[in-house]
N, C-alpha and C positions, 0 to 999 in steps of 0.2 A: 639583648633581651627585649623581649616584645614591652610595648608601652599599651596600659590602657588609662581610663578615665580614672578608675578607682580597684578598690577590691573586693574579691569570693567571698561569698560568708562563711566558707571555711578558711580564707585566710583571714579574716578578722577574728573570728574565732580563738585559732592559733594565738594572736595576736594576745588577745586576751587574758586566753589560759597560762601561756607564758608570761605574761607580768604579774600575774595570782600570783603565780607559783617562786616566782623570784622574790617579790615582796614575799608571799608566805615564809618561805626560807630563810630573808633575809632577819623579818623578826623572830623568828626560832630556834633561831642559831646559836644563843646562848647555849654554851656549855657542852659544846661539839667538839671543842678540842679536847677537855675529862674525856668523852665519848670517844673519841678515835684513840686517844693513849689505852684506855680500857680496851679497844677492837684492836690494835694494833700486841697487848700484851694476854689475850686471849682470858681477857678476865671478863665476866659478868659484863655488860653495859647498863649503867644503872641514871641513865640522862634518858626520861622517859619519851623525850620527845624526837630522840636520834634516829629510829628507823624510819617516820614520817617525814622527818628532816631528810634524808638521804633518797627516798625511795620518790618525793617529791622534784629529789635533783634529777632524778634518771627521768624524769616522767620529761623534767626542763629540756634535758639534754633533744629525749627522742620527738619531741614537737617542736626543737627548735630546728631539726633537723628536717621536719615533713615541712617546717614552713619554709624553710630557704628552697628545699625542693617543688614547693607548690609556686614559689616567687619562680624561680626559674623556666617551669611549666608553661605558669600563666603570665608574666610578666607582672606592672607594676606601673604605677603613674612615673611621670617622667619626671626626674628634678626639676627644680624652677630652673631658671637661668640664672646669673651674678653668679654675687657672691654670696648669698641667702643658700641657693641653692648648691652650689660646694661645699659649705657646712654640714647641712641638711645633709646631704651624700655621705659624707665624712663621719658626721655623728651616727649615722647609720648603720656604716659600715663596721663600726667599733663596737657598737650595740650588738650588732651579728658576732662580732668575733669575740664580746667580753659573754655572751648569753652561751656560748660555744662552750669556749675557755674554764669559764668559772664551774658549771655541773663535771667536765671532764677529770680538771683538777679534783675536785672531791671526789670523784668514783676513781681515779687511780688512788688518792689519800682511803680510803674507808675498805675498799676491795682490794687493791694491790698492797694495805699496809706497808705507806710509804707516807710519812710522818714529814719529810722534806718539804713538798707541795703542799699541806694544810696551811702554811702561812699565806703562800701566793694567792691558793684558793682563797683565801679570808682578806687579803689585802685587792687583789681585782673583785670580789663581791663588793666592796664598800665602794670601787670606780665605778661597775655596772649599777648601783643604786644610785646613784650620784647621777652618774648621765641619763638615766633614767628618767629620774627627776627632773634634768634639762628640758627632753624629750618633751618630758610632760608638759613641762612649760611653753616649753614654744609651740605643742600644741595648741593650750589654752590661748596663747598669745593669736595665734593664727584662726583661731574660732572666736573670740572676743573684741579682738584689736583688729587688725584685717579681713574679719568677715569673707574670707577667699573662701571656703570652702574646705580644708585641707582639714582638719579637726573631723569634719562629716566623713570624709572615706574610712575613718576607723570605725563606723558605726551603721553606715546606711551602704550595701554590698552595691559595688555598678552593677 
């Protein structure tokens, strides 16, 4: 994959809209399982916040998917080196697979009426918020504490 300084302001962008949308999700998510019991037994859905819930996940899914294809395109700053930077990659990678994973899982539970996966789906959400929040952290950590720079490429496009 190509390496550059920073990134697109359409991949920040991406970036962005996908974490909205995760957090959005992840606080709205009360009372999604009544919802899909209700979707899955072809009764009324009466959790008013289910279709924005859901329709939010798909929106996750298909930008999480422009962005790993726009990473691929355009490439991507390069890990650090150590052992900083294998985590970093690491965390990363699991972020991409948990942001993946988790809207998939709920559009097979909510569309395929398939009630098995709403747990996974509900138990990797609480992993991908969780690492999330790392994320986050060690961004701040890397804008506050180390002053490198690495905090600014989520914000200021190369």
């Amino acid at each position: 994959m190509k390496t550059t300084t920073g990134y697109s302001t359409l991949q920040i962008l991406l970036h962005w809209a996908v974490a909205l949308g995760v957090v959005f999700n992840y606080i709205v998510s009360e009372g999604m399982g009544r919802a899909l019991d209700q979707q899955i037994q072809s009764q009324p859905v009466t959790v008013s916040i289910a279709s924005l819930h859901v329709w939010i996940g798909v929106a996750v899914l298909v930008l999480a998917l422009l962005r790993i294809a726009l990473r691929l395109a355009l490439g991507g700053p390069a890990a650090q080196p150590g052992l900083l930077g294998k985590v970093s990659s690491a965390t990363h990678g699991l972020l991409y697979l948990l942001i993946l994973l988790v809207p998939a899982l709920g559009a097979v539970a909510w569309f395929g009426g398939i009630d098995a996966v709403a747990e996974p789906h509900a138990v990797l959400a609480n992993l991908l918020v969780i690492l999330a929040g790392l994320h986050a952290l060690a961004g701040i950590y890397h804008g506050v504490v180390l002053k490198d720079g690495v905090l600014g490429r989520m914000f200021r496009p190369a």
